[in-house]
RODO-2510 file (C-alpha; in nm, 4 decimals, decimal comma):
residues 409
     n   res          X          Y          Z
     1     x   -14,2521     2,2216    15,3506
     2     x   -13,9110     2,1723    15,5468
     3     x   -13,7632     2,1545    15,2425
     4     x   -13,9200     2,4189    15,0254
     5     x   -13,8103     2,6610    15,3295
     6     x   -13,4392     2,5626    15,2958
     7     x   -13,4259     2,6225    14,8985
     8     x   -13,5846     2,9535    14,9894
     9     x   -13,3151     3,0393    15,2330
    10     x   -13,0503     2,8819    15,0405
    11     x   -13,1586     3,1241    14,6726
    12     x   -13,1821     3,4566    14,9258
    13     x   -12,8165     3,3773    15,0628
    14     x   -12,6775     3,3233    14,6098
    15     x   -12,9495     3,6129    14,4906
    16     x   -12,8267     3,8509    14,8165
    17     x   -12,5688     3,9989    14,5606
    18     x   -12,8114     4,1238    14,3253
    19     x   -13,0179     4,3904    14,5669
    20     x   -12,7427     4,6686    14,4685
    21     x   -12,7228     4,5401    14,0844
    22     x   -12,7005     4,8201    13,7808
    23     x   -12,8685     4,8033    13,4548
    24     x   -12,6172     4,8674    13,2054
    25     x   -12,8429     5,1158    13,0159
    26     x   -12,8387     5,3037    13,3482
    27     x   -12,4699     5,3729    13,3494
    28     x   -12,2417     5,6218    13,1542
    29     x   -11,9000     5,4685    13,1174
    30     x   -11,6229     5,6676    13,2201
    31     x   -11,2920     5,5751    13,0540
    32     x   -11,1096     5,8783    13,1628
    33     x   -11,1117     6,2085    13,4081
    34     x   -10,8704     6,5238    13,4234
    35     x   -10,8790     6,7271    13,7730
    36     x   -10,7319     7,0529    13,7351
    37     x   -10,7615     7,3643    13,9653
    38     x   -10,9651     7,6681    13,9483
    39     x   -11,0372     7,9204    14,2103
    40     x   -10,9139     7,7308    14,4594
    41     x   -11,1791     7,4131    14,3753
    42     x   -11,1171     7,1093    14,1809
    43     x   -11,2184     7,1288    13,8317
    44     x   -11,2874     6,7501    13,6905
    45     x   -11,3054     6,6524    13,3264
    46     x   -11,4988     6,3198    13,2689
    47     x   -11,4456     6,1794    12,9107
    48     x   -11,7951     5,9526    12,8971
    49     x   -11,8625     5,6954    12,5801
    50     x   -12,1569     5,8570    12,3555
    51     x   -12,3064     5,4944    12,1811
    52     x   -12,5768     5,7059    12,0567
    53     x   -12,3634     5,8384    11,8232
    54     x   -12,1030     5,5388    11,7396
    55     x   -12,4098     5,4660    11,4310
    56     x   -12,4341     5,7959    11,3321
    57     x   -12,4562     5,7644    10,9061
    58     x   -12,2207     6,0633    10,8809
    59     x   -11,9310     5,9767    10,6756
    60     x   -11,7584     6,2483    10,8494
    61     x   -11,7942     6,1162    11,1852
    62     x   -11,4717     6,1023    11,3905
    63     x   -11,3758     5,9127    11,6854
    64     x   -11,4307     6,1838    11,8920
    65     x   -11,7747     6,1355    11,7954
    66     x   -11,8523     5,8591    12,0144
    67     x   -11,7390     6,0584    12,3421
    68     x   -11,8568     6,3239    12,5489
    69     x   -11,6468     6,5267    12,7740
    70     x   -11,8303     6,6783    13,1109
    71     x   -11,6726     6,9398    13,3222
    72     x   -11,7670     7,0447    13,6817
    73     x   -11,5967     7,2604    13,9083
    74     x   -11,6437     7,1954    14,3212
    75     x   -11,4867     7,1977    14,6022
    76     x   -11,4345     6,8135    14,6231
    77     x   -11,3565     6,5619    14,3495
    78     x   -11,6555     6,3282    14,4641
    79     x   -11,8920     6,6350    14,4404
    80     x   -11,7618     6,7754    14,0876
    81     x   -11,8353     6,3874    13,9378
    82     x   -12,1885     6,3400    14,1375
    83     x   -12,3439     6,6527    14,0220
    84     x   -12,2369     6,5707    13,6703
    85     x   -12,5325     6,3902    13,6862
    86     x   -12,7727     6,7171    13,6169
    87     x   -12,6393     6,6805    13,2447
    88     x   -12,5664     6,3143    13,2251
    89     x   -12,8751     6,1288    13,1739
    90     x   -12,7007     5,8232    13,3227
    91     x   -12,4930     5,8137    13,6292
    92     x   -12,1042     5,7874    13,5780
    93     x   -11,9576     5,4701    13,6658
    94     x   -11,5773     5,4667    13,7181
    95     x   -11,5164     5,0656    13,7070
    96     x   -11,3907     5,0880    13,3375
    97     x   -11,1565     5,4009    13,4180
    98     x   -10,8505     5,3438    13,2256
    99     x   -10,6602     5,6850    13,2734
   100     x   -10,6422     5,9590    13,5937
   101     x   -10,4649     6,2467    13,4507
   102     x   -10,4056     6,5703    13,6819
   103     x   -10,2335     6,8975    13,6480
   104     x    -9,9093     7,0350    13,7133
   105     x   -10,0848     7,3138    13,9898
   106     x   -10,3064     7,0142    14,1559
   107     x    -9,9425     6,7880    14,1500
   108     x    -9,7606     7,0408    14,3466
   109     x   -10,0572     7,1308    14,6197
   110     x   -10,3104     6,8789    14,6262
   111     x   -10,2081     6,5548    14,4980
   112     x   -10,3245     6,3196    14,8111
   113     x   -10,6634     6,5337    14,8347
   114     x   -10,7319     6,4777    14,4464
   115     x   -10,6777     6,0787    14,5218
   116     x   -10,8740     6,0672    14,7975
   117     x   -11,1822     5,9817    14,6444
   118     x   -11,0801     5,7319    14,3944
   119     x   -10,8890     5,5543    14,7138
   120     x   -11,2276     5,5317    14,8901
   121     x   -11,4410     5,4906    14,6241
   122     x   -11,5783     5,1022    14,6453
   123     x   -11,7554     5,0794    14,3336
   124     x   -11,4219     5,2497    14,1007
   125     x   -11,1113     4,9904    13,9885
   126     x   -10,7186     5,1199    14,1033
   127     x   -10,6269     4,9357    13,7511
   128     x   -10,5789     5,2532    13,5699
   129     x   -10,2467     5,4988    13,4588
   130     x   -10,1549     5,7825    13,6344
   131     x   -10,0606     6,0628    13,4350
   132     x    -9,9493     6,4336    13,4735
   133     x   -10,0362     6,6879    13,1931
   134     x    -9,7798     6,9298    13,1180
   135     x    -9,8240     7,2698    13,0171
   136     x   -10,1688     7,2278    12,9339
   137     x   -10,5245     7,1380    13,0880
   138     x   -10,6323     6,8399    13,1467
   139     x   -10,9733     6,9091    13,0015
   140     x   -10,7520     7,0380    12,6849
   141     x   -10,5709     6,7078    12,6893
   142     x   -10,8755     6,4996    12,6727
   143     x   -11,0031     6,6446    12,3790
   144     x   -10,7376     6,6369    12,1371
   145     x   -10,8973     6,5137    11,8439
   146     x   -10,7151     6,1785    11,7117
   147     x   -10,7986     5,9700    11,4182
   148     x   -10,5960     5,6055    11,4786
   149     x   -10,8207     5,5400    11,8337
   150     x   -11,2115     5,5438    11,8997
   151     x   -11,1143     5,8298    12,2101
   152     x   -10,8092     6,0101    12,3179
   153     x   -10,8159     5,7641    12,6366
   154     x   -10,6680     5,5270    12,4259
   155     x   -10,4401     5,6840    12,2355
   156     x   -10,2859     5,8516    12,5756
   157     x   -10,2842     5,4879    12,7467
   158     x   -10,1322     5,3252    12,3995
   159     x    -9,8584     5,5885    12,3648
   160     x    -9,7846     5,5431    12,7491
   161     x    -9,7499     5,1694    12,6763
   162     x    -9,5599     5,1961    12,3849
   163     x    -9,2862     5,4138    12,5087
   164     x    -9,2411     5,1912    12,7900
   165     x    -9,1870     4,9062    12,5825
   166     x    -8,9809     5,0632    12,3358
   167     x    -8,8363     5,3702    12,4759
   168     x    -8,7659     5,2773    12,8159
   169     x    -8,8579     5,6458    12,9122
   170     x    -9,1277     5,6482    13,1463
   171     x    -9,3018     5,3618    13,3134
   172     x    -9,6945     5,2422    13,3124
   173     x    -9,7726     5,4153    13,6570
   174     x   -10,0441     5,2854    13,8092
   175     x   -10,2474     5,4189    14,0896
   176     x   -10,1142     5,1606    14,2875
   177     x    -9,7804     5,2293    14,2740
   178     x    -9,8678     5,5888    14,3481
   179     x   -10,0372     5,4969    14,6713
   180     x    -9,7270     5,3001    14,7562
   181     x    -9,4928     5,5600    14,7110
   182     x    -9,7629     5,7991    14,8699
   183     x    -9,7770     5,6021    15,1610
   184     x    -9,3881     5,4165    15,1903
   185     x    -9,1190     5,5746    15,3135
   186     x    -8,8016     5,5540    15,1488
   187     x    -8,9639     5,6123    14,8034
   188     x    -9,0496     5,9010    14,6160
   189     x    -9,3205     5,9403    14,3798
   190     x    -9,2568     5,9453    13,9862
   191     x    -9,4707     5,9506    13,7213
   192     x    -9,5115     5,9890    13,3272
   193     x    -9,6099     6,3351    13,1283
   194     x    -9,7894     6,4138    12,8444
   195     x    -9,7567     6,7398    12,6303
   196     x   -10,0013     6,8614    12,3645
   197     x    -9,8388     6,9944    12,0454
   198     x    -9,9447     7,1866    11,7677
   199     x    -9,8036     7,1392    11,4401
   200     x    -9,7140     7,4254    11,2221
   201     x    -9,9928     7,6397    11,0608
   202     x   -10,2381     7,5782    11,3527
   203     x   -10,4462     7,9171    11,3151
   204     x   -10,4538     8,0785    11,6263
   205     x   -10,8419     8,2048    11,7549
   206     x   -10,9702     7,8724    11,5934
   207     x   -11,0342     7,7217    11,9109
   208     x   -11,1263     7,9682    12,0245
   209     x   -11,4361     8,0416    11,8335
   210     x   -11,5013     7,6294    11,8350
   211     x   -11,5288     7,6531    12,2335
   212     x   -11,7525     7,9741    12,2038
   213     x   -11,9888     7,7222    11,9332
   214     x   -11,9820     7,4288    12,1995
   215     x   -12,0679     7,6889    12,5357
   216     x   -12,4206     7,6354    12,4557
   217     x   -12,4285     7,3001    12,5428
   218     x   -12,6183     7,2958    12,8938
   219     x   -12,4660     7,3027    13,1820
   220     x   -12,0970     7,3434    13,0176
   221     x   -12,1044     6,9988    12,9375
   222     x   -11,9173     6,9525    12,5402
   223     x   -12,0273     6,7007    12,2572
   224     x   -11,7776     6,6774    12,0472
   225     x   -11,9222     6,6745    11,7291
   226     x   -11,7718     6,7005    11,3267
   227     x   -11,8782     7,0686    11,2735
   228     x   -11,7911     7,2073    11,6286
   229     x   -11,4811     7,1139    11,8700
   230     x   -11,2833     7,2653    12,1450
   231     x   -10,9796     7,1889    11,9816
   232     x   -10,7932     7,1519    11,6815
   233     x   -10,7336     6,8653    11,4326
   234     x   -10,3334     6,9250    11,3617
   235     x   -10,3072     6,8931    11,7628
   236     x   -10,1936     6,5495    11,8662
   237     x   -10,0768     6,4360    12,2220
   238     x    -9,7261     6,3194    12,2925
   239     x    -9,5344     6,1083    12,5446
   240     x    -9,2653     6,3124    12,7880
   241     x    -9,0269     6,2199    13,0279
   242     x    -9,1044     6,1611    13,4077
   243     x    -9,2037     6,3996    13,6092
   244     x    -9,0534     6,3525    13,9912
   245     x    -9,1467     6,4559    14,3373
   246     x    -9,0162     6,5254    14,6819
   247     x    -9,2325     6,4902    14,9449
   248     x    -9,5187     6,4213    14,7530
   249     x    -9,5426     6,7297    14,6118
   250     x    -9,4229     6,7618    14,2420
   251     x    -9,1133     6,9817    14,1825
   252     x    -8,9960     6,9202    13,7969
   253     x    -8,9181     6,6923    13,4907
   254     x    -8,6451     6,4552    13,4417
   255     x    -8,4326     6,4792    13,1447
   256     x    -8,4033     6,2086    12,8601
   257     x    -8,0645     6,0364    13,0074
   258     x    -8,2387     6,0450    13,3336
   259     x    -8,5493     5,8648    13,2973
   260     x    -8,3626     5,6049    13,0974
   261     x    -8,1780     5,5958    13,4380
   262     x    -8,4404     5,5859    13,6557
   263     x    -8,6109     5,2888    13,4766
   264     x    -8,3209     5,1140    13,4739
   265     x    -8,2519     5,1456    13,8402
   266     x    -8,6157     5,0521    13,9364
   267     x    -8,6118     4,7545    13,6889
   268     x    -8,8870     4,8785    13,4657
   269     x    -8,6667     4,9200    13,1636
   270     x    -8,7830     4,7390    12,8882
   271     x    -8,6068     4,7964    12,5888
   272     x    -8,4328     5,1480    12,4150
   273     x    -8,1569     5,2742    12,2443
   274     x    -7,8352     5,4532    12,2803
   275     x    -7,6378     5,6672    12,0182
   276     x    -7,2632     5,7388    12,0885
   277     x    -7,1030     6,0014    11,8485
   278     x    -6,7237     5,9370    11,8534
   279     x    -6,5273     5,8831    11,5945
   280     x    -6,7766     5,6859    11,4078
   281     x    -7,1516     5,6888    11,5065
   282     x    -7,2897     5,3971    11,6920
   283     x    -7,6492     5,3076    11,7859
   284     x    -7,7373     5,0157    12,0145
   285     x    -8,0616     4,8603    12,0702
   286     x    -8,0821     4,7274    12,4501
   287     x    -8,2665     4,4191    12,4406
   288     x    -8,2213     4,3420    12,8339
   289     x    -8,1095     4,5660    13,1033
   290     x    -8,0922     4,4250    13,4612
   291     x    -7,9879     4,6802    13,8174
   292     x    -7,8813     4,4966    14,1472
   293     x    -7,8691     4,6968    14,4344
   294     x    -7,7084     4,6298    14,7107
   295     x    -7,6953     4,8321    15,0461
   296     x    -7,3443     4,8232    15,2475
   297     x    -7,2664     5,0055    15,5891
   298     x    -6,8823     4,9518    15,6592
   299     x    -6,5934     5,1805    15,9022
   300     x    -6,9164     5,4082    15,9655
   301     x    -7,0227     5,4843    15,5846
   302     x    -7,3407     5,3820    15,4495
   303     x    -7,2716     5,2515    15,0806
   304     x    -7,4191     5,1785    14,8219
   305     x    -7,3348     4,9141    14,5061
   306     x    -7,4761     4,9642    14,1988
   307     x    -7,4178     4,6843    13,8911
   308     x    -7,6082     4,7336    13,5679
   309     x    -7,5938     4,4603    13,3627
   310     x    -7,6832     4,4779    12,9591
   311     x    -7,7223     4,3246    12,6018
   312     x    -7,7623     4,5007    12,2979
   313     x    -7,7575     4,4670    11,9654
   314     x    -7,6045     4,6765    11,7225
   315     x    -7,8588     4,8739    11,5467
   316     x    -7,6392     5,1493    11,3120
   317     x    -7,2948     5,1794    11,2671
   318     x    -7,0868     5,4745    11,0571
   319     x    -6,8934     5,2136    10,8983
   320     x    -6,9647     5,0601    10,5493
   321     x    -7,1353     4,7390    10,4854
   322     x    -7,0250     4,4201    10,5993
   323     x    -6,8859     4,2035    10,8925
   324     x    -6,8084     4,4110    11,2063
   325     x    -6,4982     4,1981    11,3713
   326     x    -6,4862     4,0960    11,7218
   327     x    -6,2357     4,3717    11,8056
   328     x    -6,5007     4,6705    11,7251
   329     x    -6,7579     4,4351    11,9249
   330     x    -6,5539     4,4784    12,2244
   331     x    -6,4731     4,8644    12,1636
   332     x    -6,8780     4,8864    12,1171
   333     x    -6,9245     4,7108    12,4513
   334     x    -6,6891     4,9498    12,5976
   335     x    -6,8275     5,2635    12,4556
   336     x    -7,1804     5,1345    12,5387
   337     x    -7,1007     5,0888    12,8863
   338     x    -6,9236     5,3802    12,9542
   339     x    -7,1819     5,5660    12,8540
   340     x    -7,4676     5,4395    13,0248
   341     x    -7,2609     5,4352    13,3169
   342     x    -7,2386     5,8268    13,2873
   343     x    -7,5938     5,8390    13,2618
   344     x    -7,5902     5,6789    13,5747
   345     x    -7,3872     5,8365    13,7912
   346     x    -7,5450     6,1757    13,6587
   347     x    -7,8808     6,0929    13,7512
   348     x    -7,7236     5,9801    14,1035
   349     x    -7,5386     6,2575    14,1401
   350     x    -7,8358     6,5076    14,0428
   351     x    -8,0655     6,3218    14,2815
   352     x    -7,8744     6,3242    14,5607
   353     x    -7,7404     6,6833    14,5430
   354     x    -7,9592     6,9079    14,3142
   355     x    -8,3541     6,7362    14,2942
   356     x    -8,2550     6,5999    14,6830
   357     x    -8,5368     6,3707    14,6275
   358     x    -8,5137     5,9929    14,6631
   359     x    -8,5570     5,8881    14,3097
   360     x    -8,3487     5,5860    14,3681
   361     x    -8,5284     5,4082    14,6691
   362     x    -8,2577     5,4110    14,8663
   363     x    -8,3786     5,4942    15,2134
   364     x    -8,6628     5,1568    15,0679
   365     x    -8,3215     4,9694    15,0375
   366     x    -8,1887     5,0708    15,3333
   367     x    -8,4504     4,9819    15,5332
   368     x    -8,5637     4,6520    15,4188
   369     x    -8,1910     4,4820    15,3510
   370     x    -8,0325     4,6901    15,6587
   371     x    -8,2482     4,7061    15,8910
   372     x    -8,0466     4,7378    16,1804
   373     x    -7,8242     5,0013    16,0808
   374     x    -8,1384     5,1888    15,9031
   375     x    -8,2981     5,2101    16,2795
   376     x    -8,0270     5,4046    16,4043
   377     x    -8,0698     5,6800    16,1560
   378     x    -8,4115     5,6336    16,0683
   379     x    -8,5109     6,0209    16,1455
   380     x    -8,2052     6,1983    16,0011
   381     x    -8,1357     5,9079    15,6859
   382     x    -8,2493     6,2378    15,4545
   383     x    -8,1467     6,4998    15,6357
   384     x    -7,7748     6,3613    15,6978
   385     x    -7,6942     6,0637    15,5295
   386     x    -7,8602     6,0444    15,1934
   387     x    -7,6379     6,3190    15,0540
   388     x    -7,3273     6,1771    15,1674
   389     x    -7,3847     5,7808    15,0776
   390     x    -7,1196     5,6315    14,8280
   391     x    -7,2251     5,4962    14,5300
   392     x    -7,0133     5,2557    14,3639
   393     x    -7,1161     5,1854    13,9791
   394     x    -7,0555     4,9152    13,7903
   395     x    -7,1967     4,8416    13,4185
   396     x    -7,1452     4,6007    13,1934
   397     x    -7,2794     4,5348    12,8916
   398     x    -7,2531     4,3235    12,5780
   399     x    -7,3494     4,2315    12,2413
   400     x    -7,4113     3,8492    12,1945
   401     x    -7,4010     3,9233    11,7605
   402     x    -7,2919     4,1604    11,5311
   403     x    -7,7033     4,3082    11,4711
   404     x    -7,7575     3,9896    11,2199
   405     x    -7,5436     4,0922    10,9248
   406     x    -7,3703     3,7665    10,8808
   407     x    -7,7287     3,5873    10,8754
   408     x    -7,6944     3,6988    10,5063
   409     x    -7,3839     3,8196    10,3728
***
């Protein structure tokens, strides 16, 4: 009996994880939401996987088939996604969440209040990209029709990806590197931007009438199905350059030159390219692209050393066919350098004097190597010294081959 009791005890101790369990049937996976503003409340966008459809004998049935956006508008985030529920015949679970993306208005005024709930939320997974819509909707965004991925999710998330790895443009922001920056100080907040485009011919008014088709779906919930849609086919979703903040409150858009910068600064470059026009065109192809840097405080200056260090490989040349000698390697190297050095000390420069926003991580720097001399000016390091820190630059980069033309000729 003594030992029937113990097996009892021992299988409610294993089994106690099971009282909260969830059918899967029971659950409508969420792969992506949009929070925009309206009237003051939060508007959220949840883009939910439709399997009822993914079967569907249509031949014309699209990936956007097999999703189906719901919107609801409250004054909270967590309220907006509960009372999706009145539509949804299955509650939303957030576990699977691959991609937060907000707008430019809920950026500027109520970024931390628009995290909030996915910071608390127990049940939802922080392994997701963080993503700021420009110029349009987020609801918009996530309904762009696209033909390559089963839902816009992953075309957004791919792209993102992609342009990290090839680009070195923006960086796979994740909402814990947000809440870092959020939460750090000494680090500002940066994070990618997508655009919708239209391509030429897009009749104006289509949408239009598509969205007044869809409005009788109940509750303002929208299926997005072959013969109706809130947007257009010939839209399609691109990549943009990082958007930056000060204070936690978003103020603009880096350029081109600068995000290169930034991810090279931070580390999170991965690979790009660089075109110099001079007297004959030159593209390089950055295959590695280290930044060390390194904090100083010397005769009362607070300084700050920057060395870039880089290989490339020769991608395009203006020259005709055939072996490039060692003396254009090294006038390449030069070129190459001195132009990433410029972008560089622009993006330092612009930081510091016109953005005034900590891009860089210095005060991060500051504090953690200098500790000591970081104390003394801990309240008045922005307000004082990070205008007036001097940068020193140094870059150097070279090309190990010639781009592989003497493999063959």
């Amino acid at each position: 009996m003594r030992y029937k009791l113990i097996v009892i005890i021992i299988a409610m101790i294993l089994l106690n994880g099971l009282n909260n369990s969830r059918e899967l049937n029971d659950l409508a996976i969420v792969s992506a939401i949009g929070i925009d503003k309206e009237d003051g409340n939060f508007k959220v966008s949840a883009i939910v996987l439709n399997p009822e459809k993914q079967d569907s004998g249509s031949s014309s049935s699209s990936a956007s088939n097999k999703m189906i956006v719901y919107e609801k508008t409250a004054s909270s985030v967590q309220e907006a996604i509960r009372s999706m529920i009145l539509e949804s015949p299955k509650r939303l679970y957030l576990a699977h969440m691959e991609l937060l993306l907000i707008s430019e208005e809920v950026a500027k005024k109520d970024l931390a209040n628009a995290l909030d709930f996915f910071i608390r939320d127990n049940e939802g997974s922080n392994d997701f990209l963080f993503v700021i819509s420009k110029g349009t909707s987020p609801s918009e965004a996530l309904q762009v029709k696209v033909q390559a991925e089963e839902i816009p999710t992953e075309n957004i998330v791919k792209s993102i990806k992609a342009s990290n790895r090839y680009m070195g443009i923006t960086t796979e922001n994740l909402l814990d590197n947000t809440l870092e920056n959020l939460l750090e100080e000494g680090e500002e907040v940066v994070m990618p931007s997508i655009v919708v485009v239209k391509s030429e011919g897009s009749e104006e008014g289509s949408s239009e009438d598509s969205s007044e088709e869809n409005s009788g779906a109940t509750g303002g919930s929208q299926e997005n199905g072959s013969s109706s849609s809130s947007t257009e086919e010939n839209e399609k979703i691109l990549v943009d350059t990082l958007a930056y903040f000060k204070d936690n409150e978003f103020k603009g858009y880096m350029t081109k030159e600068e995000s290169m910068a930034y991810t090279i600064l931070r580390n999170k470059f991965k690979s790009g390219i660089m075109e110099i026009k001079d007297k004959d065109k030159l593209v390089a192809e950055f295959v590695q692209c280290n930044a060390k840097l390194t904090p100083k405080y010397e005769n009362g200056k607070y300084i700050m050393d920057i060395e870039v260090k880089g290989i490339c490989n020769i991608a395009e040349t203006g020259k005709k066919l055939g072996n490039v000698d060692y003396r254009s390697i090294e006038e390449y190297e030069k070129l190459i350098s001195q132009e990433l050095y410029t972008y560089i000390k622009q993006y330092v420069d612009k930081c510091t004097n016109e953005y005034n926003s900590d891009l860089m991580g210095y005060g991060k720097i500051f504090r953690e190597k200098l500790n000591k001399e970081y104390k003394k000016v801990e309240d008045v390091f922005y307000k004082d010294i990070f205008k007036n820190i001097e940068t020193n630059i140094k870059v150097d980069v070279s090309f190990p081959n010639d781009g592989g033309i003497n493999k063959k000729w």
